[in-house]
FIVOTI-736269 format. One record per residue (C-alpha): residue in one letter; x, y, z. Coordinates in steps of 0.5 Angstrom, whole numbers, padded with zeros to 4 digits, always signed. Example, Ala and Ser with C-alpha at 12.3 -4.5 7.8 and 13.67 -1.06 7.14 Angstrom:
2
A+0025-0009+0016S+0027-0002+0014
END
This chain:
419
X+0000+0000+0000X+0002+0007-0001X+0000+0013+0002X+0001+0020+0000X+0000+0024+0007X-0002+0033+0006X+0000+0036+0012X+0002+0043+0014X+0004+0040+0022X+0011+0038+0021X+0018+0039+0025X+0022+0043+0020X+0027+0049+0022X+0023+0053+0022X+0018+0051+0027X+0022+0045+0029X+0016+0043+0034X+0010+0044+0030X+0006+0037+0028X+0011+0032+0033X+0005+0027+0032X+0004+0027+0025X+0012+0025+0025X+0012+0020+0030X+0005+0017+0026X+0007+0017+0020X+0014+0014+0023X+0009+0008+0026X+0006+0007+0019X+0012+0007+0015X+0015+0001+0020X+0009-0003+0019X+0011-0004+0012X+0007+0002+0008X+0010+0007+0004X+0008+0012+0006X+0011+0020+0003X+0009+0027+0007X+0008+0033+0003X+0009+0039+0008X+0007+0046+0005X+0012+0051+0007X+0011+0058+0006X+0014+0061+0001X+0020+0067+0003X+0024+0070+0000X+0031+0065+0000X+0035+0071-0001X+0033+0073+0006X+0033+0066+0009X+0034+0067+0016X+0031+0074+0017X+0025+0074+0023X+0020+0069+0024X+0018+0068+0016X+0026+0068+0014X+0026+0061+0018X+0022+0058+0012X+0027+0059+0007X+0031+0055+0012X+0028+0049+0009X+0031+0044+0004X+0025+0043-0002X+0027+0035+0000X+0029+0031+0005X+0030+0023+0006X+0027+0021+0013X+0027+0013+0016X+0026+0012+0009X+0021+0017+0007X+0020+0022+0002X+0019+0028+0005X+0017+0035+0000X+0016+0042+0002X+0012+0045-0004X+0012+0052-0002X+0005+0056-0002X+0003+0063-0001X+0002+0065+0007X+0000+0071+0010X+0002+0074+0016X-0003+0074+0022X-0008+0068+0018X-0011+0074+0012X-0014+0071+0007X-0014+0064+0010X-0021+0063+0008X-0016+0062+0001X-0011+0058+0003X-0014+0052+0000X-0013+0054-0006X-0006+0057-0005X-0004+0050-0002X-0007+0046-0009X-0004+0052-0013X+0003+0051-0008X+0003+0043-0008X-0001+0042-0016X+0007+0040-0020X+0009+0036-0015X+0003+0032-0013X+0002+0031-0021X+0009+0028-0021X+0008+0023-0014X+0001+0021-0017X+0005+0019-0024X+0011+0016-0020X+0009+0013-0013X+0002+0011-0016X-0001+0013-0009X-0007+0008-0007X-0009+0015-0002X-0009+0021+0000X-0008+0022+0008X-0010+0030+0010X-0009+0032+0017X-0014+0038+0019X-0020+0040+0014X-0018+0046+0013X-0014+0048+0009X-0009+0040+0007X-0016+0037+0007X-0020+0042+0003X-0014+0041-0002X-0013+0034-0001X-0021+0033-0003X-0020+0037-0009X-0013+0033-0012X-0017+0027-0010X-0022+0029-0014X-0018+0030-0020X-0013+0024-0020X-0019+0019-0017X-0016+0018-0011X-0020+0017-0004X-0018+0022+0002X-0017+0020+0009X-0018+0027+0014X-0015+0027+0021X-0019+0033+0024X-0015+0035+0032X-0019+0039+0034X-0017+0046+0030X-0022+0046+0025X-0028+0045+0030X-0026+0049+0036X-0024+0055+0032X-0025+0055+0023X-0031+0053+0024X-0033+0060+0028X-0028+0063+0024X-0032+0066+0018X-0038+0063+0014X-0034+0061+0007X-0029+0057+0013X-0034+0053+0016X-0036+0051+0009X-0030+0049+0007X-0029+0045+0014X-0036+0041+0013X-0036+0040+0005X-0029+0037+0006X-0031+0032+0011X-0036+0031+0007X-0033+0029+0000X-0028+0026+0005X-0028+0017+0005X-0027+0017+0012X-0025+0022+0018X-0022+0021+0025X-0022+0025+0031X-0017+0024+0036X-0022+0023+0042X-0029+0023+0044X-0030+0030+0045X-0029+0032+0038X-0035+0027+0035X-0040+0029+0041X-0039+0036+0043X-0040+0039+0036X-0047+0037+0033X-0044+0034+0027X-0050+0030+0028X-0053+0036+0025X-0050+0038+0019X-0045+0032+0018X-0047+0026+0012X-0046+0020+0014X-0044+0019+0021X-0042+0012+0020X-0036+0015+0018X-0032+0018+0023X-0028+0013+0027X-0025+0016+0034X-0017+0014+0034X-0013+0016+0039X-0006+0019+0038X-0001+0016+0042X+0006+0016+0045X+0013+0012+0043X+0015+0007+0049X+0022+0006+0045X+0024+0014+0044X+0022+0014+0051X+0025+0009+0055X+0031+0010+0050X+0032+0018+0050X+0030+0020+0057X+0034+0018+0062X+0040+0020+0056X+0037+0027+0057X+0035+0026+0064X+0043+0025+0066X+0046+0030+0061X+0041+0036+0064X+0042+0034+0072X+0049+0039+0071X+0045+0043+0065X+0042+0050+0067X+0034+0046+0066X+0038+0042+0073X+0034+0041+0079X+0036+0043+0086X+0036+0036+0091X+0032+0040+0095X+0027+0043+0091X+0020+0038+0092X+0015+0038+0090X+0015+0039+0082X+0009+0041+0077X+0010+0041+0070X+0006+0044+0064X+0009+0042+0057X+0006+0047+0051X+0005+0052+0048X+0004+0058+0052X-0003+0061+0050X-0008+0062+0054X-0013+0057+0054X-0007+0052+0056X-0009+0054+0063X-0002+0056+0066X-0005+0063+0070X-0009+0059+0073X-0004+0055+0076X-0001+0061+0077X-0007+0064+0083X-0008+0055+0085X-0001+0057+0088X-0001+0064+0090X-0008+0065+0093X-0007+0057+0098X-0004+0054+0103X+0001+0050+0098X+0006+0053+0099X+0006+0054+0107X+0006+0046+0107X+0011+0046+0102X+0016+0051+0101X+0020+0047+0096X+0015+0047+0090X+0017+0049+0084X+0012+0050+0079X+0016+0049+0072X+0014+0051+0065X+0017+0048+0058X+0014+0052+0052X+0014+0058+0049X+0009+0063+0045X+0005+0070+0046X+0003+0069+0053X+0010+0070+0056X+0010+0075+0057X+0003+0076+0061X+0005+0070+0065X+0013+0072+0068X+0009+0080+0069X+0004+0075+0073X+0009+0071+0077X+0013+0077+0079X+0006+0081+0081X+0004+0074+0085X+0011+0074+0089X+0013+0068+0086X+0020+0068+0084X+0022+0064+0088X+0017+0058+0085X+0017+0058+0078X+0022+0057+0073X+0020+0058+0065X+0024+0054+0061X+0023+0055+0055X+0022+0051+0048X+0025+0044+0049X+0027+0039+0044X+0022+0033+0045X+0027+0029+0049X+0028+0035+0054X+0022+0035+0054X+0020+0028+0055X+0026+0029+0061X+0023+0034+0064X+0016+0030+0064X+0021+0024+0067X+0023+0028+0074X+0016+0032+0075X+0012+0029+0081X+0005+0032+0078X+0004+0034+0070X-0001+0039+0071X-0004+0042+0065X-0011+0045+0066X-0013+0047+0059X-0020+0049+0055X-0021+0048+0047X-0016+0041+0048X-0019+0036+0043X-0014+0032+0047X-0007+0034+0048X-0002+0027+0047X+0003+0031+0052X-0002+0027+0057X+0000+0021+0054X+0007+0024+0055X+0006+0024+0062X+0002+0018+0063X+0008+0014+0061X+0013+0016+0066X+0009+0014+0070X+0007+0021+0073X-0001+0023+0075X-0004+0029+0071X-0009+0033+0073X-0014+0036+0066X-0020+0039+0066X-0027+0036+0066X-0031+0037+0058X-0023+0036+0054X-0021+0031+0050X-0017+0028+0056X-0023+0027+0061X-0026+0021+0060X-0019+0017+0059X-0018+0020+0067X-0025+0019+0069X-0025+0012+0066X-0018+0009+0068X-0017+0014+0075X-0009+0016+0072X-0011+0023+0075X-0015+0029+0077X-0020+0033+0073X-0022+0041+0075X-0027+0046+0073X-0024+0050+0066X-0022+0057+0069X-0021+0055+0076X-0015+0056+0081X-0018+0053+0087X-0021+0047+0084X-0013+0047+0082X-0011+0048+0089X-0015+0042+0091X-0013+0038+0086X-0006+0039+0087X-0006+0038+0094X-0010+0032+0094X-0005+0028+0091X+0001+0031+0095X-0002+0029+0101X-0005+0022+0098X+0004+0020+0095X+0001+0012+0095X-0005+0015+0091X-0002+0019+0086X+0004+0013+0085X-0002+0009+0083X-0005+0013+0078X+0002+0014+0075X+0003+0006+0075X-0004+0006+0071X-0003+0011+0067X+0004+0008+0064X+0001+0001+0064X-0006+0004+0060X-0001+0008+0055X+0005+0002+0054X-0001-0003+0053X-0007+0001+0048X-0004+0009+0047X+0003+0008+0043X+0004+0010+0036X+0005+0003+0034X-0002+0002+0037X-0005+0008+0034X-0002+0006+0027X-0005-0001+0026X-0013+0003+0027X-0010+0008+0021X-0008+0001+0017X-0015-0001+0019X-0019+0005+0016X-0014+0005+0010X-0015-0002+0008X-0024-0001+0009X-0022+0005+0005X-0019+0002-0001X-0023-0005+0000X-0030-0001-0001X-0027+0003-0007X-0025-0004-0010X-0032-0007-0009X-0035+0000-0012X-0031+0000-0018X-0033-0008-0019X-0040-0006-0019X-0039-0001-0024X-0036-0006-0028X-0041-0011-0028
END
C-alpha cells in the first residue's frame, strides 16, 4: 500500500515543534510496511532573505529530505501573516503543491490521500483527490471545529463540504464526535472513527533517561531539595491554562505546606510575557521556572523527573502531552469536558477540574500530594494504560485498518461499475 500524507504539521527548522504527532504516525506507519510520502506545505519566503525574523525561517527549509526511508517534500504555498486570507488557502495549497502532487501520483502511484486537519490540507486534498480519482482520509484534531468552524461562514463550509467529500474522517477523541453537533449537519456519521493519537515507548525509554542524566548539570538541572514538581508542556496560550496554576499556587495554603514546590514551564509563545508579569505580581519568583521551548527528548525528560503534570486546558481535542506524561508513570491533572476527561475518569490516571478554576486547581494538587500512594498508583495505571492501548504503533494499526475499509470498498464499487 502506498499513502500520500498532505500536512502543514510538520517539525521542519522553521517551527521544529510543529505536528510532532504527525512525524511520529506516520514514522509508525512506515514501520509497519506501508510506503508512506509526506507533503508539507511550507510557506514561500524570499531565499534570499533566509534566516530573516520568523518567516525567514521557512526559506531555511530544503525543497526535499529523505527521513527513515520516507520521501518528505516541501512545496511552497502562499501564506500570509497573521492568517489574512486564510479562507483561500486551499487554494493556494493546490496551486503550491499542483506539480509536485501531479509527479508523485505519476511515479509513486499512490492508493490515498491521507490529510491532516480540513481546512486547508483536506479542502486541497479532496479537490486533488477529485481530480486524480483517489479516495481521502481527513485527520481532524481539533482546530478545525473549535476555531475554523466559527472562523468565517466560507471557512466553515470548506470544513463541513471536506468531510463530507471525504471517504473517511478520524477524530482523535470522543470529544470531537459529541461536542460539536455533527449529527446536525455532518453526511454520514457512520464514517467518522475515534482513533487516539499516542505515545513512542521506545523514543521514551531509550531517549530520556540520556536526557534526564545530561540535563542534571544542565541550567534546566533541578536542586535536590527542591519537592515537590508540576509540569506544563505546551505552548504558551492562554486557554493552556498556565494563569490558573499560576493564582492555585499564589492564593492556598500550598506553598506553606511545601515551601520547596517548584512549578516549572516547558514552551514558549504570546502568552509569555503576560505570565513571567503574572509570576512577579503573584510574589512567585522563587516558585516558578520557565524553560522555554525544548526539543522533545528534553521535554520527555522533564516529564521523567516531575512529581505532577498539570495542564489544565480548554478547547483541547485531546492533548498527546497527557499521554506523554502518563507513560512516565506521573499522575496528571486536565479538565472535565476535553478530549483527556473521559481516559482520566474511566481509567483514574489523574484528576480533572473545572475550566478557568484555580481553587479546583489547588485542591486537585493538594490531593494528590497528600495521597503520595494514591498519586503513584495512578501513574502506575497511567504507564500501563498507554504501553498496552495508546502507543503509536497502536495508533498506526487502526489508521492501516481504515485505509484498508477504504481501499476494499473503492475496489468493491469500481467492480460494481464493471459489472
Amino acid at each position: 500500500m502506498n499513502v500520500l500524507v498532505i500536512s502543514h504539521l510538520y517539525p521542519t527548522a522553521a517551527q521544529p515543534l510543529s505536528g510532532i504527532f504527525v512525524q511520529q504516525q506516520i514514522e509508525a506507519i512506515h514501520a509497519q510496511g506501508i510506503e508512506v510520502t509526506l507533503v508539507n506545505p511550507t510557506p514561500w519566503f524570499p531565499r534570499a532573505l533566509k534566516g530573516l525574523g520568523k518567516w525567514g525561517k521557512y526559506a531555511q527549509v530544503p525543497d526535499y529530505e529523505l527521513h527513515q526511508g520516507m520521501d518528505i517534500y516541501h512545496p511552497r504555498v502562499l501564506e500570509f501573516p497573521r492568517g489574512y486570507f486564510f479562507a483561500h488557502y486551499p487554494l493556494t495549497y493546490r496551486l503550491g503543491m499542483g506539480k509536485l502532487i501531479a509527479r508523485l501520483v505519476r511515479e509513486k502511484k499512490p492508493d490515498l490521500i491521507h490529510a491532516h486537519v480540513a481546512h486547508p490540507d483536506g479542502a486541497a486534498a479532496v479537490a486533488l483527490g477529485k481530480q486524480y480519482n483517489l479516495p481521502v482520509v481527513v485527520t481532524i484534531h481539533g482546530q478545525d471545529f473549535a476555531h475554523t468552524l466559527n472562523r468565517s461562514p466560507r471557512c466553515a463550509e470548506s470544513v463541513k463540504d471536506t468531510l463530507r467529500q471525504a471517504r473517511r474522517v478520524i477524530l482523535v477523541s470522543d470529544k470531537l464526535r459529541e461536542n460539536y453537533g455533527l449529527e446536525h449537519w455532518a453526511d454520514n456519521l457512520s464514517k467518522y472513527r475515534v482513533i487516539y493519537n499516542g505515545a513512542e515507548f521506545e523514543d521514551i525509554d531509550n531517549q530520556t533517561q540520556a536526557e534526564v542524566q545530561k540535563s542534571a548539570s544542565s541550567e534546566n538541572a533541578i536542586p535536590n531539595e527542591r519537592w515537590p514538581v508540576l509540569l506544563t508542556v505546551g505552548f504558551l496560550r492562554e486557554p493552556k491554562g498556565h494563569a490558573y496554576v499560576l493564582e492555585a499556587l499564589a492564593h492556598s495554603e500550598l506553598l506553606k505546606t511545601y515551601p520547596d514546590l517548584l512549578y516549572r514551564i516547558a514552551g514558549d509563545g504570546a502568552e509569555r510575557r503576560n505570565l513571567e508579569a503574572k509570576v512577579s505580581a503573584l510574589g512567585l519568583e522563587k516558585h516558578v521556572e520557565f524553560l522555554g521551548s525544548l526539543p522533545h527528548p528534553q521535554a520527555m525528560a522533564e516529564m521523567a523527573r516531575c512529581d505532577i503534570f498539570v495542564m489544565p486546558s480548554w478547547n483541547e481535542a485531546f492533548g498527546v502531552v497527557y499521554l506523554e506524561a502518563l507513560s512516565q508513570g506521573k499522575p496528571i491533572i486536565g479538565t472535565k469536558g476535553e478530549g483527556i476527561a473521559p481516559l482520566i475518569h474511566r481509567e483514574e490516571v489523574g484528576l480533572t477540574v473545572r475550566p478557568r478554576n484555580a481553587e479546583d486547581i489547588r485542591l486537585a494538587i493538594e490531593k494528590l500530594l497528600s495521597n503520595p500512594d494514591l498519586a503513584q498508583e495512578m501513574g502506575k495505571k497511567g504507564q500501563t494504560l498507554v504501553r498496552e492501548n495508546f502507543t503509536w504503533s497502536h495508533n498506526a494499526r487502526q489508521t492501516i485498518a481504515l485505509y484498508r475499509e477504504v481501499l476494499t470498498e473503492g475496489n468493491q464499487g469500481l467492480g460494481a461499475e464493471l459489472v
